[in-house]
N, C-alpha and C positions, 0 to 999 in steps of 0.2 A: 858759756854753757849754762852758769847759773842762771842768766838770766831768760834765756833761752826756756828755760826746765821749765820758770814761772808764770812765762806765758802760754807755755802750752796746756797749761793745767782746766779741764775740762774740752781737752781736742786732743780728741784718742787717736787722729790719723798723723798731727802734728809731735805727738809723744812718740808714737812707733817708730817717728823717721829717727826723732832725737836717740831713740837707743839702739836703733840701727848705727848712729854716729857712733855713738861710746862704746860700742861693744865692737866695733871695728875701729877703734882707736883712731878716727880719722883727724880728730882734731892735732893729735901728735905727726899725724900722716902730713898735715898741710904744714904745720910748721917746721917740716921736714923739706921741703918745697918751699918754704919761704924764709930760709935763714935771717934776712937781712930786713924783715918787717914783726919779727918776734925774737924772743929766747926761746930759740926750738928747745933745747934741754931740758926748759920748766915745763913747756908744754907738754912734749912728748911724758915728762914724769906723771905729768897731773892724768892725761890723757888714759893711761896705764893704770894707777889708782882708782879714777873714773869706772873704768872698766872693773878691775877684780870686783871691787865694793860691789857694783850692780848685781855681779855673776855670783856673788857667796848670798845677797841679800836675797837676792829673785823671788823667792819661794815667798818672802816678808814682806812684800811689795818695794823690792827694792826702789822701784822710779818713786816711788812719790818721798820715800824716804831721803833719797838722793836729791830730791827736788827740796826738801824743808832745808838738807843738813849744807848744800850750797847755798842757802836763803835766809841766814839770820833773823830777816825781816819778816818774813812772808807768815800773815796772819795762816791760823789752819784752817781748812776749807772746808772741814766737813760739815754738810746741811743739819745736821745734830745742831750748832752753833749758830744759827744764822738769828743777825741781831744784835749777835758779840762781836765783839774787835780779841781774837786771841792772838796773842804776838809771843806770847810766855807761858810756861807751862803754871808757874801762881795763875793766872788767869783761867785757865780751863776748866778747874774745878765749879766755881763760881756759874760757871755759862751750862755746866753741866747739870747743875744743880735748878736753874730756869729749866732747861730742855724736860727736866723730869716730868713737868707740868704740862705740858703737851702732847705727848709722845702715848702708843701702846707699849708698856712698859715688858708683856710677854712677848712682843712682837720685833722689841727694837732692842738692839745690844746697844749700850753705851759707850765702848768702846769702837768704831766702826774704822773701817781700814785708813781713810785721811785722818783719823786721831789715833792710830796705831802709829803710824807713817811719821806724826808730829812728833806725838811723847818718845818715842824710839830716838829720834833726830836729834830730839833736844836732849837727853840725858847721854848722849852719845858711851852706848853699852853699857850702861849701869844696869840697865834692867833686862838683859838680851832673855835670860833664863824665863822670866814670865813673858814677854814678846812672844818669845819661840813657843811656849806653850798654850800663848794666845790662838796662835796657828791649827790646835788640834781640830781634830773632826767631833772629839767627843764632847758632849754640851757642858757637863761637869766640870772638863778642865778648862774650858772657855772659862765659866764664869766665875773659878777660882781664879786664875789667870787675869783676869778682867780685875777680879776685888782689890787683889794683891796691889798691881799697877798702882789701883786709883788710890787705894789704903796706904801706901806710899808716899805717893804725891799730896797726900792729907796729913802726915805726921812728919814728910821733910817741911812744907811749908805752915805748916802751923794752923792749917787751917782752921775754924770754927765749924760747930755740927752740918751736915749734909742728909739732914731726914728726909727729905726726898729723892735722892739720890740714890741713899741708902735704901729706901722702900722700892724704888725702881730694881736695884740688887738683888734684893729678897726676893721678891715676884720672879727672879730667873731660878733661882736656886732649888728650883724640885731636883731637876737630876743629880744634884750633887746628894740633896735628903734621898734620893730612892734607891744610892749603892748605899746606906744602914740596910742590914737583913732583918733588924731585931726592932720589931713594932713600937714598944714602950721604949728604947735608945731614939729612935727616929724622932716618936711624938714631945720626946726631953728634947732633944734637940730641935726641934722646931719652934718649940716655948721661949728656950733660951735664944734664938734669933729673932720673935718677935722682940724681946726684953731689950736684946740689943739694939735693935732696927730702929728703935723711937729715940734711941740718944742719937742718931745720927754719924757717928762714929764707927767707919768702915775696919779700924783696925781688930776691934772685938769679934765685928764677926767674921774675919778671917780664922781667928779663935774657934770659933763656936764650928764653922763648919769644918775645918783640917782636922782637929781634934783627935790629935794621933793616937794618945791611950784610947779614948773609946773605941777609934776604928779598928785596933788591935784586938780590942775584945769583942768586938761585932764578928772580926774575920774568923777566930778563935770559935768562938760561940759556933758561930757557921758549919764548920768544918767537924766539930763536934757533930753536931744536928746531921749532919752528911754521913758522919760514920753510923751513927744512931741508926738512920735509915738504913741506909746498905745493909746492916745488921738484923732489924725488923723483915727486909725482903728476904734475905737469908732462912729466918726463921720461918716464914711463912712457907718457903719453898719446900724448906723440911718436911713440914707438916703436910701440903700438899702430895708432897712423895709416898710420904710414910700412913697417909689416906688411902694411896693408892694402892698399898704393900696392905695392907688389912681388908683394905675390900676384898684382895685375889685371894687371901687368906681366908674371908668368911665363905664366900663363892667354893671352896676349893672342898672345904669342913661340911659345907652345908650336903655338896653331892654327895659327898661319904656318907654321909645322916642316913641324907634317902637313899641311897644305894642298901644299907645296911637294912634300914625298914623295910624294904621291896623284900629281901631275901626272907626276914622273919613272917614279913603278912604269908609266903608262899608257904613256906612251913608247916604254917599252921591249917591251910585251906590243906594241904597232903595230911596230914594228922587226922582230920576230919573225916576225910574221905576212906582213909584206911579201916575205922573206930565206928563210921558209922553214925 
């Protein structure tokens, strides 16, 4: 089946049939039928393994994952890399850090699902936690999710700086800068990710962007500013009311006035008239 996986890789009608196989366990199904030309027993086990793995991965790409992590060998496929011989995860850094140079850096993730598929295979679950949140819809935690990975893969192997790399990185990272509410925390924080972006060293600015005390006093601040508000509407609504409660009051005063003056001007026109 491993080998199988490897050559279906880029024949999307030849993949479907293969997981039409493993998800119907049929490889366990034939050696069930063919006692006496296998060990049905390993089969059927593997067969069944085959299958859960795919059914919990799916969502992750489980086939292609499933295709690396049967393939010890199998260079990673992704067009990002093309040029590279990647057979190991030391190596992918390196070809990633070429690919910078060519590529729209707002246009292209670094990460792309044949090197999701790879690095996930090869670290076999060490890194499930940022994989799965590689997965989100929201672009922020892609590309924390993205940094983390590569920031990783950069201080288990030792690597040397990745300023291109890293600058490809950067250039994703508005959505993460544009959940700060607080202008001057934003425009600090963008300072300090240029600062770090030129050393080339990915693990700082996973630093610079998580940056959990500031984000606590971002949301703090926030929410302050929210009550503040509500409270200005409040006030203003008062006041609005209490405009409306004094005009009916001057309006109310004023007809007295002249009512009051009407009665007097008459008075005085009979007083007249009496006198002469």
């Amino acid at each position: 089946m491993g080998t199988a996986l490897a050559v279906a890789q880029g024949n999307s009608e030849v993949a479907a049939r293969l997981e039409e196989i493993i998800i119907g366990e049929e490889a366990g199904n034939w050696a069930t039928l063919r006692t006496d030309r296998c060990d049905s027993s390993v089969l059927r086990v593997e067969a069944r393994q085959q299958r859960s793995w795919l059914q919990h991965r799916a969502r992750d790409g489980g086939m292609q994952r499933l295709t690396y992590l049967m393939n010890p060998l199998l260079p990673c496929a992704s067009p990002l890399l093309e040029g590279h011989w990647v057979l190991g995860l030391p190596d992918l850094l390196p070809a990633l850090e070429a690919a910078a140079g060519r590529v729209d850096h707002r246009q292209t993730e670094p990460i792309d699902p044949q090197i999701g598929a790879f690095v996930a295979a090869r670290l076999e679950r060490r890194m499930d936690k940022e994989l799965a949140a590689h997965g989100e819809s929201a672009d922020g935690a892609v590309l924390l999710a993205q940094l983390r990975i590569l920031a990783q893969l950069q201080s288990r192997f030792r690597g040397g700086p990745l300023p291109a790399l890293a600058a490809w990185l950067a250039a994703r990272a508005g959505p993460v800068l544009a959940t700060l509410r607080n202008r001057a925390r934003r425009a600090a924080m963008e300072e300090r990710l240029r600062t770090v972006t030129a050393a080339g060293y990915l693990g700082p600015m996973v630093q610079v962007l998580e940056d959990p005390a500031g984000r606590t006093d971002d949301a703090r601040e926030a929410q302050e500013a929210v009550l503040g508000l509500h409270g200005i509407d409040a006030e203003l609504a008062r006041i609005a009311t209490g405009s409306a409660q004094r005009a009916a009051l001057a309006a109310r005063i004023g007809q007295e006035v002249a009512a009051g003056f009407g009665l007097a001007a008459l008075a005085a026109v009979l007083a007249v008239a009496a006198f002469g």
